[in-house]
C-alpha positions in Angstrom: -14.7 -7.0 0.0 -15.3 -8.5 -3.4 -15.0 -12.8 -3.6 -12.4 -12.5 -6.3 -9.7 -10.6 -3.6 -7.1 -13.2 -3.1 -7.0 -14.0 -6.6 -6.7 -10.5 -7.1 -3.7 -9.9 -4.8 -1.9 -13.4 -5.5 -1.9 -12.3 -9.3 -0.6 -8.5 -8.3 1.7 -10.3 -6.2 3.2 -12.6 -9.1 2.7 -9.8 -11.9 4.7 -7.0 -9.7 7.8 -9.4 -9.0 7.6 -10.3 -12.7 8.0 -6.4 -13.4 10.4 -5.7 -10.5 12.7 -8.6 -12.4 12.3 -7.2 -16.0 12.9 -3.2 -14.8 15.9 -4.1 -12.9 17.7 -6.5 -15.8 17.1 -3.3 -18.1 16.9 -2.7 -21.9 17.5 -6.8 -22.7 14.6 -8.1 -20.6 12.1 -4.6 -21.3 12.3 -4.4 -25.3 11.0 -8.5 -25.3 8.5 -7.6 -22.3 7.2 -4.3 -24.6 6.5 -6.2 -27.5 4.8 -8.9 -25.6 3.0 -5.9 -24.2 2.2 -4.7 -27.7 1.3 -7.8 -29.2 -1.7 -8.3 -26.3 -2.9 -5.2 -26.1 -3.3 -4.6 -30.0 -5.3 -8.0 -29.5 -7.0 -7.0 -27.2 -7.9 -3.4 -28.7 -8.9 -5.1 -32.1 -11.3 -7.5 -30.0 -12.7 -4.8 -28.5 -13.7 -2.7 -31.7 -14.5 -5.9 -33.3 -17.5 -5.4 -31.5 -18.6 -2.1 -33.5 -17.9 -3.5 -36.3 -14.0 -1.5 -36.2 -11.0 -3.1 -37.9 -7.3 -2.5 -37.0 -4.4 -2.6 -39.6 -2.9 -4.8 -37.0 0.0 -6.7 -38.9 0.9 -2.4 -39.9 0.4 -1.6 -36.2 2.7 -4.3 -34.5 5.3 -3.8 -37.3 4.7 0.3 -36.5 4.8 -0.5 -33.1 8.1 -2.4 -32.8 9.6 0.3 -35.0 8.9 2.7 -33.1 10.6 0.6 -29.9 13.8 0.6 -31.7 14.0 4.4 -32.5 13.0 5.1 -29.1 16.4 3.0 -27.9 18.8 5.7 -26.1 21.9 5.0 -28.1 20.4 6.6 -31.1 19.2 9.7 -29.5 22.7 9.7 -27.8 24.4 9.4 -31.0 22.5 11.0 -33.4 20.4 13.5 -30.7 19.6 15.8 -33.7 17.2 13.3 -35.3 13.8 13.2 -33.9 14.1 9.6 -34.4 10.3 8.9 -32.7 8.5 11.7 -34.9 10.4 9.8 -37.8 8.8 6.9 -36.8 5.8 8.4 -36.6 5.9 9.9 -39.9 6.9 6.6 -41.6 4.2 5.1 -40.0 1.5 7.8 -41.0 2.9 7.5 -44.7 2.3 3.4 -44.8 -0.8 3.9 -43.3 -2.0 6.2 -45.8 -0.4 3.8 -48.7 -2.3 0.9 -47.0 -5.7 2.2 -47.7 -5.0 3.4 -51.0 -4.2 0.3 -51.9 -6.9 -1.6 -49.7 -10.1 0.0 -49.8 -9.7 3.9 -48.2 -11.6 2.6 -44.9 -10.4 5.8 -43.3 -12.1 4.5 -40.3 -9.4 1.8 -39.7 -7.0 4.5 -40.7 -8.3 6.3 -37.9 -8.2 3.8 -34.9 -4.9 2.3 -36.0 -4.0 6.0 -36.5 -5.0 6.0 -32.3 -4.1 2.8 -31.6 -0.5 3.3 -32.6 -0.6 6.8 -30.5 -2.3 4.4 -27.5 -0.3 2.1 -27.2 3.5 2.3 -28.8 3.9 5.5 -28.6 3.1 5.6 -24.7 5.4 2.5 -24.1 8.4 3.6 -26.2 9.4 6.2 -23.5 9.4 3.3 -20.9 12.8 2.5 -22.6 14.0 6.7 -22.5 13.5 6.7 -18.8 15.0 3.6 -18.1 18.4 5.5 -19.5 17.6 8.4 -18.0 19.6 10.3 -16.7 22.1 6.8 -16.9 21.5 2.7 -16.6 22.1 2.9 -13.2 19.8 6.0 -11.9 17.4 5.3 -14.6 15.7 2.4 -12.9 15.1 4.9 -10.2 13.4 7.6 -12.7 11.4 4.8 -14.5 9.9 4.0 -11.2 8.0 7.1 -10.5 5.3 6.6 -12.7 4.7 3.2 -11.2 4.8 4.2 -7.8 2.2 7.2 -8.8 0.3 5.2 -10.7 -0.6 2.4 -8.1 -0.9 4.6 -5.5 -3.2 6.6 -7.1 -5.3 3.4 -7.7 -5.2 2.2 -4.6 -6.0 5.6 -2.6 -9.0 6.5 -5.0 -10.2 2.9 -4.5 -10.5 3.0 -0.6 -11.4 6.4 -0.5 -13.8 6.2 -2.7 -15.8 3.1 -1.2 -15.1 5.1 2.1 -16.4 8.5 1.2 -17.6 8.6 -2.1 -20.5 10.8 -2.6 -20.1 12.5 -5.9 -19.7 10.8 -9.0 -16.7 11.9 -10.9 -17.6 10.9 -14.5 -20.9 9.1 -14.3 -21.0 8.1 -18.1 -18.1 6.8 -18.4 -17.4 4.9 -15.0 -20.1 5.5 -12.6 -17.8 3.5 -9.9 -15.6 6.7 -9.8 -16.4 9.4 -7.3 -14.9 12.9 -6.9 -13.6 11.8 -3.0 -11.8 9.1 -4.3 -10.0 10.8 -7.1 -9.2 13.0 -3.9 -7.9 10.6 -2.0 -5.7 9.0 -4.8 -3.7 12.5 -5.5 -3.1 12.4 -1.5 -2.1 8.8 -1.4 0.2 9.4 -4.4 1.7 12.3 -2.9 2.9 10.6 0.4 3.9 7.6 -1.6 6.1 10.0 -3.9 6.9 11.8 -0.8 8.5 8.4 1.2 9.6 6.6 -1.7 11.8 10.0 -3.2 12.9 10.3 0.6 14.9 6.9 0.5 16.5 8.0 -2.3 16.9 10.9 -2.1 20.4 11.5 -3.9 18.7 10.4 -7.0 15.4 13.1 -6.4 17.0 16.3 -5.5 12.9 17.4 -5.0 11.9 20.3 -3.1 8.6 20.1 -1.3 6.6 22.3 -3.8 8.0 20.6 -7.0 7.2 17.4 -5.5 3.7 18.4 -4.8 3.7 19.7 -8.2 5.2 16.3 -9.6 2.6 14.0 -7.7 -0.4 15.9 -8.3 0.4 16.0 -12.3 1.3 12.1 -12.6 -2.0 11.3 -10.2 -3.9 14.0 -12.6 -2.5 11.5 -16.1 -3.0 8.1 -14.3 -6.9 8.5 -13.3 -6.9 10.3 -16.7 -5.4 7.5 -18.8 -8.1 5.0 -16.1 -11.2 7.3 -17.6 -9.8 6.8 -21.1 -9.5 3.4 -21.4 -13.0 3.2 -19.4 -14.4 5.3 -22.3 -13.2 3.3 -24.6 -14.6 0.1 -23.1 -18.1 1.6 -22.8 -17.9 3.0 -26.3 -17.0 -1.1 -27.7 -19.7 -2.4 -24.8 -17.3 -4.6 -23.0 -16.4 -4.7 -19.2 -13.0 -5.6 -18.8 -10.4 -5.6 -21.9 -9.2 -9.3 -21.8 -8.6 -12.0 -19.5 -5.0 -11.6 -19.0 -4.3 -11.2 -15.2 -6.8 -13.3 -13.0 -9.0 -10.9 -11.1 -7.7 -7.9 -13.4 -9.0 -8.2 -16.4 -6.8 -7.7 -19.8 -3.3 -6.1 -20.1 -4.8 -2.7 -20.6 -6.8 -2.9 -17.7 -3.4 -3.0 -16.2 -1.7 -0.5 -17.7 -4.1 2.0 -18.9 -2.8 5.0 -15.6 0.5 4.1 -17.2 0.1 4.9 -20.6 -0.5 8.3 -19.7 2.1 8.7 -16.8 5.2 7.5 -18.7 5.2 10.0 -21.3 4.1 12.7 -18.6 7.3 11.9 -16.3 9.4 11.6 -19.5 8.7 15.4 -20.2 8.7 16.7 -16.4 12.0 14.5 -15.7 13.2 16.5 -18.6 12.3 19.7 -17.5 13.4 19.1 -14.0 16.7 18.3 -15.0 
Protein backbone atom coordinates (compact mmCIF):
# COMPACT_ATOMS: atom_id res chain seq x y z
CA UNK A 1 0.00 0.00 0.00
CA UNK A 2 1.24 3.40 -0.86
CA UNK A 3 3.13 5.62 2.23
CA UNK A 4 0.67 8.47 1.86
CA UNK A 5 -2.52 5.90 3.05
CA UNK A 6 -3.40 7.24 6.48
CA UNK A 7 -3.19 10.61 5.20
CA UNK A 8 -5.27 9.58 2.58
CA UNK A 9 -8.07 8.00 4.72
CA UNK A 10 -7.87 10.64 7.69
CA UNK A 11 -8.56 13.38 5.03
CA UNK A 12 -11.52 11.12 3.31
CA UNK A 13 -12.55 10.71 6.77
CA UNK A 14 -12.73 14.57 7.59
CA UNK A 15 -13.92 15.57 3.89
CA UNK A 16 -16.93 12.84 3.94
CA UNK A 17 -18.35 14.07 7.49
CA UNK A 18 -17.85 17.62 6.11
CA UNK A 19 -20.25 16.55 3.10
CA UNK A 20 -22.54 14.28 5.20
CA UNK A 21 -23.07 17.79 7.42
CA UNK A 22 -23.64 20.11 4.30
CA UNK A 23 -26.11 17.39 2.32
CA UNK A 24 -28.15 16.94 5.30
CA UNK A 25 -28.57 20.95 6.36
CA UNK A 26 -29.83 21.26 2.59
CA UNK A 27 -30.11 24.24 0.08
CA UNK A 28 -28.50 26.90 2.95
CA UNK A 29 -25.30 25.08 3.67
CA UNK A 30 -24.95 23.48 -0.40
CA UNK A 31 -25.41 26.86 -2.49
CA UNK A 32 -22.16 28.43 -0.16
CA UNK A 33 -20.34 24.84 -0.40
CA UNK A 34 -20.98 25.00 -4.52
CA UNK A 35 -19.57 28.16 -4.95
CA UNK A 36 -16.65 27.36 -2.83
CA UNK A 37 -16.54 24.38 -5.08
CA UNK A 38 -16.67 26.64 -8.06
CA UNK A 39 -14.30 29.20 -7.04
CA UNK A 40 -11.37 26.17 -6.52
CA UNK A 41 -11.95 24.36 -9.24
CA UNK A 42 -12.08 27.27 -11.87
CA UNK A 43 -8.57 27.94 -10.06
CA UNK A 44 -7.62 25.09 -10.38
CA UNK A 45 -8.73 24.58 -14.16
CA UNK A 46 -7.07 27.97 -15.14
CA UNK A 47 -3.77 26.74 -13.44
CA UNK A 48 -3.87 23.92 -15.23
CA UNK A 49 -4.20 25.42 -18.83
CA UNK A 50 -1.89 28.12 -17.74
CA UNK A 51 0.47 25.63 -18.52
CA UNK A 52 -0.37 25.60 -22.46
CA UNK A 53 -0.35 28.76 -22.65
CA UNK A 54 -4.71 28.71 -22.21
CA UNK A 55 -6.55 31.60 -20.51
CA UNK A 56 -9.97 31.33 -18.84
CA UNK A 57 -12.50 34.37 -18.80
CA UNK A 58 -12.55 33.52 -15.12
CA UNK A 59 -14.16 36.67 -13.44
CA UNK A 60 -17.22 35.76 -16.63
CA UNK A 61 -17.05 32.11 -15.50
CA UNK A 62 -17.52 32.42 -11.65
CA UNK A 63 -20.15 35.25 -12.25
CA UNK A 64 -21.67 32.47 -15.14
CA UNK A 65 -21.30 29.99 -12.78
CA UNK A 66 -23.05 31.36 -9.67
CA UNK A 67 -25.80 32.37 -12.12
CA UNK A 68 -26.45 29.46 -13.18
CA UNK A 69 -26.64 28.07 -9.29
CA UNK A 70 -29.43 30.39 -8.72
CA UNK A 71 -31.66 29.44 -11.80
CA UNK A 72 -31.04 25.92 -10.99
CA UNK A 73 -32.80 26.64 -7.36
CA UNK A 74 -36.17 24.44 -7.29
CA UNK A 75 -38.58 27.18 -6.38
CA UNK A 76 -38.20 28.68 -9.78
CA UNK A 77 -38.68 25.63 -11.76
CA UNK A 78 -41.59 25.01 -9.24
CA UNK A 79 -43.05 28.28 -9.89
CA UNK A 80 -42.35 29.13 -13.15
CA UNK A 81 -41.77 25.23 -14.57
CA UNK A 82 -42.37 26.56 -18.17
CA UNK A 83 -39.02 28.43 -18.27
CA UNK A 84 -36.06 26.52 -18.98
CA UNK A 85 -34.45 28.65 -16.55
CA UNK A 86 -30.77 26.69 -16.83
CA UNK A 87 -30.73 26.79 -20.89
CA UNK A 88 -31.47 30.62 -20.11
CA UNK A 89 -28.61 30.75 -18.19
CA UNK A 90 -26.80 29.17 -20.55
CA UNK A 91 -27.77 31.36 -23.33
CA UNK A 92 -27.04 34.53 -21.33
CA UNK A 93 -23.88 33.25 -20.60
CA UNK A 94 -22.97 32.16 -24.36
CA UNK A 95 -24.17 35.85 -25.40
CA UNK A 96 -21.52 37.65 -22.67
CA UNK A 97 -19.12 35.44 -23.72
CA UNK A 98 -19.30 36.25 -27.27
CA UNK A 99 -19.56 40.15 -26.24
CA UNK A 100 -16.38 39.56 -24.11
CA UNK A 101 -14.21 38.81 -26.97
CA UNK A 102 -15.48 41.26 -29.29
CA UNK A 103 -14.64 43.59 -27.11
CA UNK A 104 -11.28 41.96 -25.84
CA UNK A 105 -9.33 40.59 -28.51
CA UNK A 106 -11.68 37.54 -30.35
CA UNK A 107 -9.16 34.79 -28.52
CA UNK A 108 -11.79 32.22 -29.52
CA UNK A 109 -9.54 29.90 -27.81
CA UNK A 110 -10.48 31.19 -24.31
CA UNK A 111 -13.97 31.49 -25.68
CA UNK A 112 -13.68 27.93 -26.13
CA UNK A 113 -12.39 26.54 -22.75
CA UNK A 114 -14.44 28.88 -20.68
CA UNK A 115 -17.10 27.89 -23.24
CA UNK A 116 -16.13 23.99 -21.50
CA UNK A 117 -15.20 25.08 -18.40
CA UNK A 118 -18.67 26.58 -17.69
CA UNK A 119 -20.25 23.13 -19.15
CA UNK A 120 -17.45 21.25 -16.74
CA UNK A 121 -18.03 22.58 -13.96
CA UNK A 122 -21.37 24.71 -13.14
CA UNK A 123 -23.37 23.18 -15.29
CA UNK A 124 -22.63 19.63 -13.66
CA UNK A 125 -22.96 20.99 -10.05
CA UNK A 126 -26.21 22.99 -10.55
CA UNK A 127 -28.22 19.81 -10.58
CA UNK A 128 -26.64 18.88 -7.12
CA UNK A 129 -29.28 21.53 -5.88
CA UNK A 130 -32.38 19.74 -8.32
CA UNK A 131 -31.85 16.47 -6.73
CA UNK A 132 -31.51 17.60 -3.40
CA UNK A 133 -35.45 18.80 -3.91
CA UNK A 134 -36.20 16.01 -5.63
CA UNK A 135 -38.83 14.49 -5.46
CA UNK A 136 -39.23 16.83 -1.89
CA UNK A 137 -36.58 18.28 1.03
CA UNK A 138 -37.14 15.41 2.90
CA UNK A 139 -36.71 12.37 0.22
CA UNK A 140 -34.33 14.43 -1.69
CA UNK A 141 -31.30 13.90 0.48
CA UNK A 142 -31.97 10.33 -0.27
CA UNK A 143 -32.04 10.82 -4.27
CA UNK A 144 -28.94 13.14 -4.03
CA UNK A 145 -27.08 10.37 -2.43
CA UNK A 146 -26.98 7.88 -5.20
CA UNK A 147 -24.59 9.35 -7.20
CA UNK A 148 -22.21 9.46 -4.28
CA UNK A 149 -22.72 6.20 -3.16
CA UNK A 150 -22.06 5.01 -7.05
CA UNK A 151 -19.50 7.14 -7.46
CA UNK A 152 -17.16 5.92 -4.48
CA UNK A 153 -17.91 2.64 -4.95
CA UNK A 154 -17.01 2.56 -8.25
CA UNK A 155 -13.63 3.99 -7.19
CA UNK A 156 -13.00 1.92 -4.64
CA UNK A 157 -13.98 -1.50 -6.46
CA UNK A 158 -11.94 -0.60 -9.77
CA UNK A 159 -9.03 0.36 -7.39
CA UNK A 160 -8.68 -3.13 -5.63
CA UNK A 161 -9.61 -4.98 -8.44
CA UNK A 162 -7.59 -3.55 -10.47
CA UNK A 163 -4.26 -3.84 -8.46
CA UNK A 164 -5.71 -7.45 -7.83
CA UNK A 165 -6.42 -8.51 -11.37
CA UNK A 166 -5.55 -6.03 -13.72
CA UNK A 167 -4.18 -7.33 -16.87
CA UNK A 168 -5.57 -5.16 -19.63
CA UNK A 169 -5.10 -1.60 -19.81
CA UNK A 170 -8.30 0.21 -20.17
CA UNK A 171 -7.12 3.52 -21.71
CA UNK A 172 -3.38 3.41 -21.83
CA UNK A 173 -2.99 7.14 -23.10
CA UNK A 174 -4.85 8.67 -21.03
CA UNK A 175 -4.29 6.80 -17.53
CA UNK A 176 -2.20 3.80 -18.02
CA UNK A 177 -3.04 2.95 -14.07
CA UNK A 178 -6.55 1.88 -15.40
CA UNK A 179 -7.21 -1.69 -16.44
CA UNK A 180 -10.18 -3.27 -18.05
CA UNK A 181 -10.60 -5.79 -14.67
CA UNK A 182 -10.80 -3.03 -12.53
CA UNK A 183 -13.33 -0.97 -14.38
CA UNK A 184 -15.10 -4.51 -14.00
CA UNK A 185 -14.91 -4.76 -10.62
CA UNK A 186 -16.05 -1.09 -9.96
CA UNK A 187 -19.62 -1.64 -11.95
CA UNK A 188 -19.91 -4.87 -9.49
CA UNK A 189 -18.94 -3.08 -6.40
CA UNK A 190 -21.24 -0.20 -7.34
CA UNK A 191 -24.02 -2.54 -8.01
CA UNK A 192 -24.05 -4.28 -4.56
CA UNK A 193 -23.47 -0.93 -2.95
CA UNK A 194 -26.65 0.47 -4.81
CA UNK A 195 -28.19 -2.83 -4.18
CA UNK A 196 -27.68 -2.64 0.03
CA UNK A 197 -27.79 0.94 0.40
CA UNK A 198 -31.53 1.20 -1.91
CA UNK A 199 -32.48 -1.92 0.35
CA UNK A 200 -32.43 0.17 3.63
CA UNK A 201 -34.54 2.44 2.22
CA UNK A 202 -36.33 0.99 0.39
CA UNK A 203 -39.66 3.13 0.57
CA UNK A 204 -37.74 5.92 -0.96
CA UNK A 205 -36.35 3.35 -4.12
CA UNK A 206 -39.26 1.53 -5.21
CA UNK A 207 -36.30 -0.37 -7.69
CA UNK A 208 -36.87 -3.56 -9.22
CA UNK A 209 -33.91 -5.84 -9.67
CA UNK A 210 -33.36 -5.11 -13.47
CA UNK A 211 -33.83 -1.25 -13.24
CA UNK A 212 -31.43 -1.29 -10.52
CA UNK A 213 -28.92 -3.23 -12.50
CA UNK A 214 -29.70 -0.84 -15.14
CA UNK A 215 -29.30 2.26 -12.79
CA UNK A 216 -25.84 1.06 -11.24
CA UNK A 217 -24.32 -0.03 -14.34
CA UNK A 218 -25.14 3.59 -16.08
CA UNK A 219 -23.96 5.80 -12.95
CA UNK A 220 -20.65 3.34 -12.71
CA UNK A 221 -20.44 3.71 -16.81
CA UNK A 222 -20.47 8.22 -16.08
CA UNK A 223 -18.31 8.08 -12.96
CA UNK A 224 -15.12 6.13 -14.46
CA UNK A 225 -16.17 8.21 -17.57
CA UNK A 226 -16.00 11.69 -15.89
CA UNK A 227 -12.37 9.86 -13.97
CA UNK A 228 -10.95 9.36 -17.73
CA UNK A 229 -12.05 12.90 -18.57
CA UNK A 230 -10.52 14.81 -16.15
CA UNK A 231 -7.31 12.39 -16.55
CA UNK A 232 -7.32 13.53 -20.17
CA UNK A 233 -7.40 16.75 -19.40
CA UNK A 234 -4.51 16.51 -16.94
CA UNK A 235 -2.32 14.77 -19.48
CA UNK A 236 -3.31 17.19 -22.14
CA UNK A 237 -2.03 20.46 -19.50
CA UNK A 238 1.05 17.98 -18.34
CA UNK A 239 0.20 17.92 -14.72
CA UNK A 240 -0.38 14.98 -12.30
CA UNK A 241 -2.86 15.89 -9.84
CA UNK A 242 -5.16 19.11 -10.25
CA UNK A 243 -4.26 20.98 -6.97
CA UNK A 244 -3.32 20.45 -3.51
CA UNK A 245 -6.67 20.64 -1.94
CA UNK A 246 -7.27 17.35 0.06
CA UNK A 247 -3.94 15.84 1.57
CA UNK A 248 -3.27 12.63 -0.16
CA UNK A 249 -6.04 13.55 -2.99
CA UNK A 250 -4.85 15.89 -4.87
CA UNK A 251 -7.10 19.14 -5.99
CA UNK A 252 -10.91 19.50 -5.72
CA UNK A 253 -11.41 18.01 -9.13
CA UNK A 254 -9.47 15.09 -8.42
CA UNK A 255 -12.26 14.70 -6.00
CA UNK A 256 -15.10 15.24 -7.84
CA UNK A 257 -14.32 14.57 -11.33
CA UNK A 258 -16.87 10.66 -11.25
CA UNK A 259 -19.34 13.25 -9.85
CA UNK A 260 -19.49 15.69 -12.37
CA UNK A 261 -20.71 13.18 -14.74
CA UNK A 262 -23.09 11.19 -12.33
CA UNK A 263 -25.17 14.03 -10.98
CA UNK A 264 -26.55 15.17 -14.18
CA UNK A 265 -26.90 11.35 -15.26
CA UNK A 266 -29.14 10.55 -12.00
CA UNK A 267 -30.94 13.84 -12.46
CA UNK A 268 -32.29 12.61 -15.88
CA UNK A 269 -32.73 8.73 -14.88
CA UNK A 270 -34.50 9.90 -11.45
CA UNK A 271 -36.60 11.76 -13.78
CA UNK A 272 -37.45 9.17 -16.06
CA UNK A 273 -37.97 6.69 -13.34
CA UNK A 274 -40.41 8.65 -11.70
Amino acid sequence: MRDDLPTRVLSSLIGASLLLLVLWAGLPLILPALAFVLWLGSLELQGMLARRGVALNLPLLLLGGLLLFLFSLPSLHWHFPQVPWREVALGLFLMAAFSYELLKGADLTRFAFTLLAFLYLPWSLGYVLLLRETPDGALGLWTLSLPIVASFATDIGAYFAGRLFGRRKLAPEISPGKTVEGSLGGIAVSFLALLVYTGLVREVFPFGLLELWLFSLLLSLAAQLGDLAESMLKRYCGVKDSGHFLPGHGGVLDRIDSLLFTFPLTYYLVVLFT
